[in-house]
N, C-alpha and C positions, 0 to 999 in steps of 0.2 A: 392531471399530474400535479406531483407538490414536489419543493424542493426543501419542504422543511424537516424533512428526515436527514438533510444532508451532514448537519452538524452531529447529529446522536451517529452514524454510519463512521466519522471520522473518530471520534470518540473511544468508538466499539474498537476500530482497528489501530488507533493508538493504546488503548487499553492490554488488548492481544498483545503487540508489540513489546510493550513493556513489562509482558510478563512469561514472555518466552524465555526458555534457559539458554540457547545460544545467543541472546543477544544482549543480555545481562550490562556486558561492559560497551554495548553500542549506543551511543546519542541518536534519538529521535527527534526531529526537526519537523514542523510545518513550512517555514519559512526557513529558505536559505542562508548561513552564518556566516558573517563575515569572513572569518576563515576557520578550518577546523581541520587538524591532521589525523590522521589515522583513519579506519571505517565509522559512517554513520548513516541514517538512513533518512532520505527526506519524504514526504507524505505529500506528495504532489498535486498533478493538475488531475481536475476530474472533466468527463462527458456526461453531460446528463441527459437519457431519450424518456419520455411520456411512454410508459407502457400500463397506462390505466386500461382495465377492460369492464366487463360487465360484472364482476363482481366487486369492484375497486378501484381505488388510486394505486397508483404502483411508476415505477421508474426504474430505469436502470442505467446505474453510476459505474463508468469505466475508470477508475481510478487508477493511477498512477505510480508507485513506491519504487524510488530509486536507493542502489545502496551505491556508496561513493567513497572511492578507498584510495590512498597513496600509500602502498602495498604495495611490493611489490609482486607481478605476475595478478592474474584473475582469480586465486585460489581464494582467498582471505573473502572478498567480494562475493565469492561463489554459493562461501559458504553460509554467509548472511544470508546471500536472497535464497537459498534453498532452507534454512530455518523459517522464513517468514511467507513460504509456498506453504511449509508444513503447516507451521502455526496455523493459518487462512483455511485450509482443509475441518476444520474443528468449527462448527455453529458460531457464530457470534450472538451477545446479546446487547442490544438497543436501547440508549431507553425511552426512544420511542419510534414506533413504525415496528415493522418486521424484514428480516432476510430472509427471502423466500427461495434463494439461492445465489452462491458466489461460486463465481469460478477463473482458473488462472485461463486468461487468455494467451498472454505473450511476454517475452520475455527478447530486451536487446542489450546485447553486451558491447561495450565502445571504450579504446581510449579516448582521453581528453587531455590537453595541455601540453601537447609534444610526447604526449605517452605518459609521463609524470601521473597521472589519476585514471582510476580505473572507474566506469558506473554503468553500470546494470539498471536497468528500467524495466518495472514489473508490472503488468497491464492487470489488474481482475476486472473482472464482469461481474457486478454486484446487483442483483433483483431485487429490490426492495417494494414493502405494500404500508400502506397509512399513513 
């Protein structure tokens, strides 16, 4: 197993991200912002298992993508992480390793803060080889 794919795989899907049309006027974050109003999306915690086999190195990264809104109701929220379901649906390119397959695992919806913020947490299943 290698984790050195891990940085190009963050890349790839900050890249996506940024170039979706519904999220145009959404902030992308690695690291959490001191404060930030309105929706924005942070690129979370990952899992990483050793899925080398006989043909290769290979892993697979459970990544994390929360969207996080003070909006009111789940709508605004909703609609982000189903634009960046979609997006993730579409190959991504690397630039280095391969994704040999992504998939949405799961999906939790939760207030935070007395109700006050809304955030959505998006699980993929990401296969990667090299």
């Amino acid at each position: 197993m290698s984790y050195g794919v891990a940085a190009a795989l963050q890349e790839a899907i900050f890249a996506r991200l940024r170039g979706l049309g519904g999220l145009q006027d959404v902030a992308i974050h690695d690291a959490a912002p001191d404060a930030t109003a309105g929706t924005w999306v942070l690129i979370g915690p990952e899992t990483v298992r050793d899925r080398s086999d006989a043909s290769g190195a290979g892993a697979e990264h459970q990544v994390v993508l929360s969207v996080i809104s003070d909006a009111e109701g789940f709508l605004a929220a909703k609609r982000v992480a189903g634009a960046i379901s979609d997006g993730l649906a579409v190959p991504l390119e690397m630039s280095r390793g391969r994704i040999a397959g992504l998939w949405f695992d799961r999906a939790v919806a939760r207030r935070l803060e007395a109700g006050r913020t809304r955030r959505i947490d998006l699980t993929f299943r990401v296969r990667v080889e090299g």
